[in-house]
N, C-alpha and C positions, 0 to 999 in steps of 0.2 A: 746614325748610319756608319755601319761598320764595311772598308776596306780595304782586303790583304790586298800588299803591293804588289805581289809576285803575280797575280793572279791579272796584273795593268797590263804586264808585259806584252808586248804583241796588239794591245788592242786599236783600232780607228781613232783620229782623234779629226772630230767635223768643225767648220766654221758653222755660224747660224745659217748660214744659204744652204747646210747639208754635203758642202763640199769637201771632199777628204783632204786633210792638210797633209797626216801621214800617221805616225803609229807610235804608241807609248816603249817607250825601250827603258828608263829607269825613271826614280824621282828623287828630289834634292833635300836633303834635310839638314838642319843649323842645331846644334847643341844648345842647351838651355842650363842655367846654374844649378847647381847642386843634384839630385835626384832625378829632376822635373823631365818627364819625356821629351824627345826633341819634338822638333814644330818642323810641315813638310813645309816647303817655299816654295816648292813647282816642280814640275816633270819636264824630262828630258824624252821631247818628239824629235823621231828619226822623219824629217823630209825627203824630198827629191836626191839623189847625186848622194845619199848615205849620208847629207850632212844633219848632224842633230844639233839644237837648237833649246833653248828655257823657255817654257810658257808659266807663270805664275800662277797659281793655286785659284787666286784670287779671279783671272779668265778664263775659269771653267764653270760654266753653268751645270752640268749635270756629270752625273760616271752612270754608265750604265755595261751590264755584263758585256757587252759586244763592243763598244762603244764610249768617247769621250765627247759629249759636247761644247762645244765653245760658247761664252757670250759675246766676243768679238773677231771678228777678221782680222783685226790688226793684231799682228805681232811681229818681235824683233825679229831675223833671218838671222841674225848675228851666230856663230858657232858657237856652242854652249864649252865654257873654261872651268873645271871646277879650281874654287878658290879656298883661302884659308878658311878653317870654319867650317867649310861641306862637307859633310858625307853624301855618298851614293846609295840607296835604300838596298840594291839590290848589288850593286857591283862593289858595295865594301862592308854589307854586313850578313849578307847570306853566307853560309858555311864557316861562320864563326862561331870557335870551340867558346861555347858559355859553363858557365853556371846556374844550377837551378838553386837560390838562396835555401828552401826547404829540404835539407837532406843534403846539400852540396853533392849535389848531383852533376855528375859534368853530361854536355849534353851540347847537339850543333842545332842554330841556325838557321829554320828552316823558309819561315816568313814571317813578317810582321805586316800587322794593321794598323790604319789610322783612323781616328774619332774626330768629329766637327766636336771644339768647344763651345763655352757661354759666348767664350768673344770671338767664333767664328773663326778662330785659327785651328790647320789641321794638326794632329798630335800622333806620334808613336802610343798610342797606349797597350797594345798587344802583343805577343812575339810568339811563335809557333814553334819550337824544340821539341827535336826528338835525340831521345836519352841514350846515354851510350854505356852498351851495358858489356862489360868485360873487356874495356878496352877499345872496342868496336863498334859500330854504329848496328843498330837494330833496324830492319824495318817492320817489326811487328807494331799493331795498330796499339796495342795497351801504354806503348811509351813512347808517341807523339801527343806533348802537353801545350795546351793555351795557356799563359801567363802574363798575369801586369808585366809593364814596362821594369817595375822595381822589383817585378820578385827573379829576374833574371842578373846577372853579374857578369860584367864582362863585355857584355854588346861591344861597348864604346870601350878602346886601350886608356888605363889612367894617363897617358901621357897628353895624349891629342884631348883628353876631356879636359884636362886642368888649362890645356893651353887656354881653349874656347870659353874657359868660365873665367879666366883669370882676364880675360879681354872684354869677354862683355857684362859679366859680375851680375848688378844690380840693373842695368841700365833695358831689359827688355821689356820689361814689364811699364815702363813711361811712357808717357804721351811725346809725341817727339816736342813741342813747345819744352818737357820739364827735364826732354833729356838734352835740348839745345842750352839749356840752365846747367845743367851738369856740367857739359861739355868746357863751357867757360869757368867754371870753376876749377878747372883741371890744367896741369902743367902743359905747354905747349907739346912735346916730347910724347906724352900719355894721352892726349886730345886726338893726335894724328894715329897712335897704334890702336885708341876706341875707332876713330873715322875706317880707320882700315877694316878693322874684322865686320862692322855692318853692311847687313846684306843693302842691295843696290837701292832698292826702295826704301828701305828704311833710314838709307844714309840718305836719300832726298827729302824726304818726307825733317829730317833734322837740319840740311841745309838751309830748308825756306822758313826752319825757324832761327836761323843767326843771324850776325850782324855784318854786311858786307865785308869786312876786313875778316872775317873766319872762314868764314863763305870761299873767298879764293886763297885761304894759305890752306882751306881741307883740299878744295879742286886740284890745287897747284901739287901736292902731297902725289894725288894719287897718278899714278900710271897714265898715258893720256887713253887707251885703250875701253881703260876702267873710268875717266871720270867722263867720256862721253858716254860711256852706259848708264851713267849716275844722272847726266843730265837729261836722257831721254827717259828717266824715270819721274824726272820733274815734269811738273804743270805748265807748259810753253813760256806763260808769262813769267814762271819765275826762273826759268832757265835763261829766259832772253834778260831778264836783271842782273843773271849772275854773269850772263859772258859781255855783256857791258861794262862790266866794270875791269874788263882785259884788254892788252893790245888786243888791236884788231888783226897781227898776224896769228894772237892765241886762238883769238876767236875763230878764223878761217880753219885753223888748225882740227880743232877740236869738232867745228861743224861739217868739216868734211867727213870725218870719224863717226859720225853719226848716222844713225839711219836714215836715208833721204824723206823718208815719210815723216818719221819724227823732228828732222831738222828745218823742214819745208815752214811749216808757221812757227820756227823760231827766228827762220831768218825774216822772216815777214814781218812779226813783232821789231826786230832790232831795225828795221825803217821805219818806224815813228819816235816822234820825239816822247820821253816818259813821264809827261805834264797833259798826254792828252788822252782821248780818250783809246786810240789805238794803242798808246803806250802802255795803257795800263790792264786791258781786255784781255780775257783767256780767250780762249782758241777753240774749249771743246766745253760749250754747255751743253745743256741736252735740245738735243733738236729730233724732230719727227716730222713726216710727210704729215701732208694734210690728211690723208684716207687712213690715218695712224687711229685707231680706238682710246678713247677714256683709260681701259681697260692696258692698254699699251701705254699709254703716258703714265700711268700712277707704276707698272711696273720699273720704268727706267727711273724714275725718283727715287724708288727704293733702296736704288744700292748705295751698301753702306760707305761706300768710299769718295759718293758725291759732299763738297760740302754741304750746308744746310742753304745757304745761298746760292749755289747751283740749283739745290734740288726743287727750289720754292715755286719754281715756273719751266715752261717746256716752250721754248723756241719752235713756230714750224715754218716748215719753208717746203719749196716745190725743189724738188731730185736738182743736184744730189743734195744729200744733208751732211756731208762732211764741210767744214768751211774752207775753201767761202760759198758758201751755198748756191744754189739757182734761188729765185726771186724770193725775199724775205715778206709774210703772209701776217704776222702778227704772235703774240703768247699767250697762253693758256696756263691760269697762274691754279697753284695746287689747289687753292680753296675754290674755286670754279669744278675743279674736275672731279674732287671729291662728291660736291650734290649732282653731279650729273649718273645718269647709265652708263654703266660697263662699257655698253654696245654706244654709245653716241660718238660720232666721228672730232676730232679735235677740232678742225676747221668749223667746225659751229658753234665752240664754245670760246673763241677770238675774242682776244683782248685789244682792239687796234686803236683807241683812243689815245695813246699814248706816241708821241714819234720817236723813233728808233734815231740814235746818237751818226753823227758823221765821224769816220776816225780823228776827226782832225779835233773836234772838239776840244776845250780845254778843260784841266780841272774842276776851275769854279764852275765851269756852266754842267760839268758832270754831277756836282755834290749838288747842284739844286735844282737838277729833275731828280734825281734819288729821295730829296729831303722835300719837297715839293709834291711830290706823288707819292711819296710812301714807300717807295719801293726797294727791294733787298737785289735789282740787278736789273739791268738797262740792254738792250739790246744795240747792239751797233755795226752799220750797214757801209757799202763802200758806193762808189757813185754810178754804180749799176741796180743799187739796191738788192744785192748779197748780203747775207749774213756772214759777216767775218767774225767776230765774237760777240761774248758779252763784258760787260763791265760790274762788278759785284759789289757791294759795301766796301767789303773785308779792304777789296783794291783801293777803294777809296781812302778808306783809312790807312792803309800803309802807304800814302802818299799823301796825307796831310800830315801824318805823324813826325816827328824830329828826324831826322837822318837816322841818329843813331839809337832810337828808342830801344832796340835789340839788345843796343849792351846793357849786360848791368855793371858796368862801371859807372855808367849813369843814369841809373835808377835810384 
């Protein structure tokens, strides 16, 4: 699926209830090393009051000519900053004097598209130039050309591209686990100017792979502006790890700076102790009403940004289903829903043999319902029997693991 960005401009952008949030006005794109087209990272929607705002690539379910659909309601309100490393799709590369590498032909600017890859990131592959003929810009049909990304020169100033490739080199193409490896292998000095130039998620997503002592000299580095945007990019439970380990005037600090939605079950998490099982539970499995479809459960495990542990079971509960939930009903684990119909309601295919964890729980008795039942994630209830989160292996094991199992100074 091919789409010019120019063509975003202006268009609706819907929550899943059909609700208009407001209107595409540009999109955000990150330079990539050497030739490689840039990658988009999200679009810049104009809201209420003219203020505009980043919604990430990644929370759009559909483009449609008229239309942007969303897969979530939730998003930042925060005003949209661009930073080192952005471009503007349309507000810093339209009407730039190029080259056409075939003939050096000069030529401007007229729009560019973007392609889903293998790995489901979006890409510049396209660029729309019309050719300038005698000094002048033409608009006869014969010399407006579609060109790869490479066969145009110029898009991007050598200045600002070397900056962005000299910052993030080698390092985008890693899984963040091996660019957390990188990172420590790098001078303190060079560590902090890679932390800077990653985009917001991408710098979380490497966060929760270091070792608490890098974890707050990255946070502590950045802007407090910026490393509250960095922590509402993080997983509740691993943001309330990381601002535990601050004063608690940082931490007031930086959680006021936060979105009150996104800050809400971090301060939640930071009242239990992090040996039980509230301490260690995410915030946001996947949960569905009970009149929710087979057909609906198997969709929400699909996305690819669940872990594999999140995604193994679906939590339901009675309205609402954001946590902490109305009354917690039982889970419906993927290999159930898989043999089931489409059309079969979740509530019928309840797993309730199993009793859902008290937050207070502690470790040991967490690891042996997990190892005891088999299970890759444990649900856990407050003493109204809500669903407040769940509790996952992965959490289990980074709290039975050594303190510092992250470094590799001692590995």
């Amino acid at each position: 699926m091919r789409i010019y960005l120019a063509r975003l401009a202006g268009v609706a952008v819907f929550d899943p209830n059909g609700d208009q949030l407001g209107r595409v006005r540009d999109a955000v794109l990150r330079l990539r090393t050497g030739e490689q087209p840039p990658r988009i990272t999200g679009l810049i929607v104009e809201i209420q009051s003219r203020k505009r705002i980043f919604v990430p690539l990644g929370r759009v379910n559909a483009f449609d000519p008229e239309a942007v659909m969303l897969s979530t309601g939730t998003v930042s309100l925060k005003r949209f900053e661009q930073r080192a490393g952005e471009l503007l799709a349309l507000g810093d590369l339209l009407d730039r004097r190029v080259t056409i590498v075939d003939g050096e032909k000069e030529a401007v600017l007229v729009d560019a598209a973007m392609e889903r890859s293998r790995t489901r990131e979006w890409l510049v592959t396209k660029v729309a130039v019309r050719e300038i003929t005698g000094g002048r810009l033409t608009r006869r049909r014969g010399h407006l050309h579609q060109l790869d990304w490479d066969e145009v020169r110029g898009v991007v100033d050598e200045q600002h591209r070397q900056g962005a490739a000299n910052l993030l080199a080698v390092f985008e193409q890693l899984r963040a686990a091996d660019l957390a490896n990188v990172l420590q292998d790098l001078s303190g000095k060079r560590r902090m100017e890679v932390a800077a130039a990653l985009p917001d998620e991408r710098l979380a997503d490497v966060l929760e792979e270091l070792p608490e002592d890098d974890q707050v000299a990255i946070l502590g580095s950045l802007a407090s502006e910026r490393a509250a945007d960095v922590l509402e990019a993080m997983d509740p439970d691993d943001a309330a790890d990381l601002l535990g380990e601050l004063p608690e005037a940082e931490q007031q600090h930086l959680l006021d700076l936060m979105e009150p939605n996104e800050a809400e079950p971090v301060r939640r998490l930071l009242d239990y102790s992090d040996d039980t099982a509230g301490g260690m539970m995410t915030t946001e499995p996947v949960i569905l009403p009970p009149d929710a479809t087979v057909a609906q459960a198997l969709a929400k495990v699909r996305d690819p940004d669940l872990s594999p542990a999140l995604a193994a079971q679906v939590f339901v509960c009675r309205a609402p289903t954001a946590t902490p939930t109305g009354r917690f009903l039982g889970v419906a684990h993927i290999q159930r829903l898989l043999r089931e119909a489409p059309s079969e309601l979740v509530s019928a295919v309840l797993d309730t043999d199993i009793d859902p964890l008290d937050v207070n729980t502690s470790l040991p008795e967490v690891t042996r319902v997990l190892a005891t039942y088999n299970l890759v994630a444990v649900p856990v209830i407050d003493e109204n029997d809500r669903l407040v989160g769940a509790v996952t292996v992965d959490d289990v094991l980074d709290h039975l693991l050594p303190r510092d199992w992250r470094d590799r100074d001692h590995v």
